[in-house]
N, CA, C and O atoms as CSV, one atom per row, in Angstrom:
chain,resi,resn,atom,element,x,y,z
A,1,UNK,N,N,-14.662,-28.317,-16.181
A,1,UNK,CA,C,-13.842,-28.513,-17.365
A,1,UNK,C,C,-12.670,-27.544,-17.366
A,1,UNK,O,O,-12.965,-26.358,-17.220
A,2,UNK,N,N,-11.203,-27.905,-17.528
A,2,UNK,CA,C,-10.246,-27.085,-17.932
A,2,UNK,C,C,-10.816,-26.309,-19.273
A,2,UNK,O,O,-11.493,-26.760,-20.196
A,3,UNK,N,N,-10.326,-25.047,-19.060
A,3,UNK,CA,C,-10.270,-24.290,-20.099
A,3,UNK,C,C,-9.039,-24.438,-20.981
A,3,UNK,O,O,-7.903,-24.438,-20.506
A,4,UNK,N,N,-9.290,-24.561,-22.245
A,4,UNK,CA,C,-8.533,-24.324,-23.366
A,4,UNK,C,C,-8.021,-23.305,-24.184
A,4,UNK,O,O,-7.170,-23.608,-25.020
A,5,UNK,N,N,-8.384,-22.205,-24.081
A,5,UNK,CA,C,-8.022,-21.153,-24.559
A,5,UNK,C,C,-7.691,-20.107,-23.492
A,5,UNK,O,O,-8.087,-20.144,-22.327
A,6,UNK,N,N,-7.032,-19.312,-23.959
A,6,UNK,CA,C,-7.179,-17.698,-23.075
A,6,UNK,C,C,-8.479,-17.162,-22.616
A,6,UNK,O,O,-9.383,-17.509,-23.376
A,7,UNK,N,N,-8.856,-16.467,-21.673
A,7,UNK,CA,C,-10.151,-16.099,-21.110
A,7,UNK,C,C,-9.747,-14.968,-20.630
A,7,UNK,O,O,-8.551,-14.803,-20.386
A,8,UNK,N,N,-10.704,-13.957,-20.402
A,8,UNK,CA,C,-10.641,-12.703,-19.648
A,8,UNK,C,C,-12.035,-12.889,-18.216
A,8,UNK,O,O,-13.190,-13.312,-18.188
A,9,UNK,N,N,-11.158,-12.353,-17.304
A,9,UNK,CA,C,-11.905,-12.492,-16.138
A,9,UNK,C,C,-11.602,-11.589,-15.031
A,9,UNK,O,O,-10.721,-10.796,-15.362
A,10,UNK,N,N,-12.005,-11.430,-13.868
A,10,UNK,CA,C,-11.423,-10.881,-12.765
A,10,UNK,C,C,-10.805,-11.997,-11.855
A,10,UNK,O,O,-11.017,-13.199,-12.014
A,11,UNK,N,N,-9.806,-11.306,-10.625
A,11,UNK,CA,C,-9.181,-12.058,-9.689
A,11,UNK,C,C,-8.818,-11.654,-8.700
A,11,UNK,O,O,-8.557,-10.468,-8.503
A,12,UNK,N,N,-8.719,-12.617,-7.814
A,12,UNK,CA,C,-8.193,-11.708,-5.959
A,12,UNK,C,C,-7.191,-12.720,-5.641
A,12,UNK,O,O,-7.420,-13.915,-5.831
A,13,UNK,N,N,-6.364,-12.396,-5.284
A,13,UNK,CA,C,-5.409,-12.618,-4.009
A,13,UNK,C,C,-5.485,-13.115,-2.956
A,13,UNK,O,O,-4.834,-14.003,-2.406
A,14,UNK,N,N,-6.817,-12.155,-2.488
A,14,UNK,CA,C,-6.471,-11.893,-0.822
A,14,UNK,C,C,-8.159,-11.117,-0.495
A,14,UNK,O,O,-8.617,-10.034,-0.857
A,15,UNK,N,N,-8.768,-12.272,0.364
A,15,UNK,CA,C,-10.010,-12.201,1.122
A,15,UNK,C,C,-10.882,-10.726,0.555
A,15,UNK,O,O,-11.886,-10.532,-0.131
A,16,UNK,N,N,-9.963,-9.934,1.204
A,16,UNK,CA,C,-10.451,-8.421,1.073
A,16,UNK,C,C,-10.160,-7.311,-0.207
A,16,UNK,O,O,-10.593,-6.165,-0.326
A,17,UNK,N,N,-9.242,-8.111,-1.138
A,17,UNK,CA,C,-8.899,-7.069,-2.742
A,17,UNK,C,C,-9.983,-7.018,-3.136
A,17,UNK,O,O,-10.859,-7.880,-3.204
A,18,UNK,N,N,-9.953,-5.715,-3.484
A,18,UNK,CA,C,-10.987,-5.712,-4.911
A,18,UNK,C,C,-10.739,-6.437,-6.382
A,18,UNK,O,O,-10.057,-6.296,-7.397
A,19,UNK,N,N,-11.364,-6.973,-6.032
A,19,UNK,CA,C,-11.350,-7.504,-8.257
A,19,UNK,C,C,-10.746,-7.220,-8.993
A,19,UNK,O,O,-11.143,-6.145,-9.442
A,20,UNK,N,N,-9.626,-7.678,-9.631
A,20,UNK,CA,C,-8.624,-6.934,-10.273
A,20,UNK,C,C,-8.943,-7.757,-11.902
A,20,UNK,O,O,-9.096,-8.972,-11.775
A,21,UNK,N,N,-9.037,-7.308,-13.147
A,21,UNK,CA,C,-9.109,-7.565,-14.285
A,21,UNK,C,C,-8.162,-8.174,-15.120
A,21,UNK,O,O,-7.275,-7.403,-15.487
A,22,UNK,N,N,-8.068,-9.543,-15.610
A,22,UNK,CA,C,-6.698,-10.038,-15.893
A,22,UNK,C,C,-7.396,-10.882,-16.895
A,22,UNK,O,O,-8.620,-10.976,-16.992
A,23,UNK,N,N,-6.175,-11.720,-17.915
A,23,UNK,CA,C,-6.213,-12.501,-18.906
A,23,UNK,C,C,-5.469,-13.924,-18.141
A,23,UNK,O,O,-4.419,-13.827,-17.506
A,24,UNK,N,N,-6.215,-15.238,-18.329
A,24,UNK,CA,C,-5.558,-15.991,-18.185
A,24,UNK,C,C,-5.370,-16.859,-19.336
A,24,UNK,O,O,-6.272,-17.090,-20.141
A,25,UNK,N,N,-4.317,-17.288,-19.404
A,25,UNK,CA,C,-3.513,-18.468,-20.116
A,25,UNK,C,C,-3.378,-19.777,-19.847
A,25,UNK,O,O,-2.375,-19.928,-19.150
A,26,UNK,N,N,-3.987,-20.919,-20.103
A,26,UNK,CA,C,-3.922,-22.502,-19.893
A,26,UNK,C,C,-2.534,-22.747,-20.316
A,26,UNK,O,O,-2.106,-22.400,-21.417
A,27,UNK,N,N,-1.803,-23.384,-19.371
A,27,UNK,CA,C,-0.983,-24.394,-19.888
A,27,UNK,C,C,-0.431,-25.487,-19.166
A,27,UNK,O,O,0.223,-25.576,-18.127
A,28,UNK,N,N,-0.980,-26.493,-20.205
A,28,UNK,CA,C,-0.656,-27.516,-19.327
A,28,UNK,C,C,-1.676,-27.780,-18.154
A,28,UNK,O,O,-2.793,-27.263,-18.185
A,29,UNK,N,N,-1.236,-28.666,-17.029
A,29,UNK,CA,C,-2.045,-28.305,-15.806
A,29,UNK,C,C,-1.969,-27.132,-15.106
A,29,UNK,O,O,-2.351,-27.067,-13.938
A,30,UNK,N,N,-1.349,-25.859,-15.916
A,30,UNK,CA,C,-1.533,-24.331,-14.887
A,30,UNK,C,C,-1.711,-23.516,-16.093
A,30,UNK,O,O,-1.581,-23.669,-17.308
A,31,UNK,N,N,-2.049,-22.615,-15.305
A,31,UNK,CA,C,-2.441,-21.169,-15.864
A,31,UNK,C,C,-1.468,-20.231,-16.044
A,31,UNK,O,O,-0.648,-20.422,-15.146
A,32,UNK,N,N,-1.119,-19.302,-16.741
A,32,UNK,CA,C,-0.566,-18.132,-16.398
A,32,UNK,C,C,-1.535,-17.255,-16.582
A,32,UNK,O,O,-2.280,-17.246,-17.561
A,33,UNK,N,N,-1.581,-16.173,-15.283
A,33,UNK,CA,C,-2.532,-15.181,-15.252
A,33,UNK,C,C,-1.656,-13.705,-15.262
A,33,UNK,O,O,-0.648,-13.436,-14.609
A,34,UNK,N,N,-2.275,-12.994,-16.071
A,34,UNK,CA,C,-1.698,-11.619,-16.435
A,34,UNK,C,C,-2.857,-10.987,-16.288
A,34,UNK,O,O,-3.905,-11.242,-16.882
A,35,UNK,N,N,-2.554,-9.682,-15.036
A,35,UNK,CA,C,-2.879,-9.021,-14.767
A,35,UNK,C,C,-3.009,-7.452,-15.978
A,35,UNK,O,O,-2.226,-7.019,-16.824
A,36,UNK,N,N,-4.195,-7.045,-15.571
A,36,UNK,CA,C,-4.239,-5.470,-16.540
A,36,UNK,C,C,-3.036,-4.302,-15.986
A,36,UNK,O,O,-2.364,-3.539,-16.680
A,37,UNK,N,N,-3.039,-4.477,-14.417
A,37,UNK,CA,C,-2.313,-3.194,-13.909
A,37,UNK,C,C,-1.675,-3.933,-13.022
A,37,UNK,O,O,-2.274,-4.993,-12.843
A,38,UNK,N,N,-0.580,-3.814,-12.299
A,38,UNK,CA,C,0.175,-4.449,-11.698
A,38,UNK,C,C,-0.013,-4.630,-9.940
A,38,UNK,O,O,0.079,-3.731,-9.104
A,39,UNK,N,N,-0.267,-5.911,-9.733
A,39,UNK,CA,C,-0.368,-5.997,-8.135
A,39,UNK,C,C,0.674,-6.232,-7.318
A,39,UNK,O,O,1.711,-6.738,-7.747
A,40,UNK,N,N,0.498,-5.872,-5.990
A,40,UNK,CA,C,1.661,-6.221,-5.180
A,40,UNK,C,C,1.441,-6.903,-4.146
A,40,UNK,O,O,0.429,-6.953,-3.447
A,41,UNK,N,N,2.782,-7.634,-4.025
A,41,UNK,CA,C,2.850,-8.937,-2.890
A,41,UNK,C,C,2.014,-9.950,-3.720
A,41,UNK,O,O,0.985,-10.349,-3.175
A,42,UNK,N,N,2.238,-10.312,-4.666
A,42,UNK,CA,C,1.245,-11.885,-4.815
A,42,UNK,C,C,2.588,-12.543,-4.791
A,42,UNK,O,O,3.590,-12.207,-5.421
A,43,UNK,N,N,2.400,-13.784,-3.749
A,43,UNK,CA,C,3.065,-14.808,-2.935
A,43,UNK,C,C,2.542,-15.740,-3.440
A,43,UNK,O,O,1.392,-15.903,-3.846
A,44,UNK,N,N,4.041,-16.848,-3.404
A,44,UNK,CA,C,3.744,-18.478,-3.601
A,44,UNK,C,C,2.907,-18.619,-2.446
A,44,UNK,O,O,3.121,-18.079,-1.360
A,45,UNK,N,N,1.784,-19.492,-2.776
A,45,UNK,CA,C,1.449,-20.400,-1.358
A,45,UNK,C,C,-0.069,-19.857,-1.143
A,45,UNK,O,O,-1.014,-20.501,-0.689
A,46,UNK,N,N,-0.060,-18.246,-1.671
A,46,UNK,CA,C,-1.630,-17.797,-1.434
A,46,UNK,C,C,-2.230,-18.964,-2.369
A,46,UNK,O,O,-1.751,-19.985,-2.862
A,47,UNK,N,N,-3.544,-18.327,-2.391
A,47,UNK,CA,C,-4.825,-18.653,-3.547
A,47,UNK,C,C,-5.150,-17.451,-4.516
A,47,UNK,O,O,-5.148,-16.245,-4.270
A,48,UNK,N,N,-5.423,-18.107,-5.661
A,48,UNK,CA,C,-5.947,-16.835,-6.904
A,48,UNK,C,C,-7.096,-17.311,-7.146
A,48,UNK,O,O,-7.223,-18.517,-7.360
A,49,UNK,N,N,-8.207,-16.420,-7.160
A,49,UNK,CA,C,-9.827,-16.834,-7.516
A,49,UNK,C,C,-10.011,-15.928,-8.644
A,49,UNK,O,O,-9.566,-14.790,-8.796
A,50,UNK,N,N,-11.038,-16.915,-9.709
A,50,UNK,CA,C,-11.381,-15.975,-10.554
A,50,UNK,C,C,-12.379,-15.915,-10.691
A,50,UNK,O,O,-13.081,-16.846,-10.297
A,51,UNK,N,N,-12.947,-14.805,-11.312
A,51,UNK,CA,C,-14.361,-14.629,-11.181
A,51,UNK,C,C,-15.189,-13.868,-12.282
A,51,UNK,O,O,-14.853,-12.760,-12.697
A,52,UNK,N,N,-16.339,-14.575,-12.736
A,52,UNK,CA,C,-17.193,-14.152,-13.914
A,52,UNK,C,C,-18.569,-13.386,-13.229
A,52,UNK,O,O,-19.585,-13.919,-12.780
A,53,UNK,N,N,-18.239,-12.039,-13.313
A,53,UNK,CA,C,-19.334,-10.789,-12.294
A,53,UNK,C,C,-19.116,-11.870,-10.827
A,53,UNK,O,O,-18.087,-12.445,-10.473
A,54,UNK,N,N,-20.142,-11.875,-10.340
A,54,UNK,CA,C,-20.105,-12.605,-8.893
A,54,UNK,C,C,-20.189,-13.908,-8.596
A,54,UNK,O,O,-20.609,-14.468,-7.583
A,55,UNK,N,N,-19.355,-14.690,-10.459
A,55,UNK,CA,C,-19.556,-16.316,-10.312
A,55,UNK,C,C,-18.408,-16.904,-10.094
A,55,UNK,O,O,-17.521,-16.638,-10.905
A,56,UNK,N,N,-18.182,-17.560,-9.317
A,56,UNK,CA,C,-16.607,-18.427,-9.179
A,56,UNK,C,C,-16.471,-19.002,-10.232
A,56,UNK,O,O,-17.562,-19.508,-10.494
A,57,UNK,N,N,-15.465,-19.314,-11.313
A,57,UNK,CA,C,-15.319,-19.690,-12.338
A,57,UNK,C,C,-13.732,-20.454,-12.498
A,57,UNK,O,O,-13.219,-20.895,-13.526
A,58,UNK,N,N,-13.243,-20.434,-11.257
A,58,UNK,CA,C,-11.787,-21.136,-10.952
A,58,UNK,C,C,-11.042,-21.031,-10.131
A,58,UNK,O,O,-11.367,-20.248,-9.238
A,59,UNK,N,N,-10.053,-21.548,-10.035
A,59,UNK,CA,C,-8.657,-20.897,-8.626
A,59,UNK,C,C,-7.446,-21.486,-8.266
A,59,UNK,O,O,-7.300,-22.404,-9.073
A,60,UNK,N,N,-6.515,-21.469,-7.518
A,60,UNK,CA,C,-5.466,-22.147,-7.667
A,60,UNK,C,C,-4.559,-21.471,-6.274
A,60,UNK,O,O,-4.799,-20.535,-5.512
A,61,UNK,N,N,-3.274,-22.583,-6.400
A,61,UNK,CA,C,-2.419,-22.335,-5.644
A,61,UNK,C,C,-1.574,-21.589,-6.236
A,61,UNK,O,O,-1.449,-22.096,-7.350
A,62,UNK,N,N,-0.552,-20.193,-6.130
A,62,UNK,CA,C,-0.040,-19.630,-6.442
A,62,UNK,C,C,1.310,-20.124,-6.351
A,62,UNK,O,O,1.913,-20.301,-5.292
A,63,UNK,N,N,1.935,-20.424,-7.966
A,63,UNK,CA,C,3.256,-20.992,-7.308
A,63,UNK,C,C,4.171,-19.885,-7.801
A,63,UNK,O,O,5.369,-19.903,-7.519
C-alpha cells in the first residue's frame, strides 16, 4: 500500500551506508525524503531503501 501521510524511518543510498534517519513525504506517485543530517553524493539513478529496524518498508529510484 502507498503511504499517505508523512512517516519517519531510516534510509541508504548505497549497499554499504549506515542507516541514516529521515522523514518521508508522499506525493503523488513520489516521495520526498528529508534527511535528519545531511548526506553526500545522493545521485539521480541510485536506489533509496527504507527501513523499519531491519524491515524493508519501501524504495525507489532517485530522481
Amino acid at each position: 500500500d502507498k503511504p499517505r501521510d508523512k512517516f519517519r524511518c531510516k534510509a541508504k543510498t548505497r549497499y554499504r551506508q549506515v542507516e541514516q534517519p529521515c522523514t518521508v513525504y508522499p506525493e503523488n506517485d513520489k516521495v520526498k525524503v528529508v534527511f535528519d543530517e545531511k548526506i553526500r553524493a545522493v545521485t539521480p539513478g541510485q536506489h533509496i531503501v527504507f527501513y523499519e529496524d531491519d524491515i524493508v518498508v519501501g524504495g525507489g529510484v532517485i530522481m
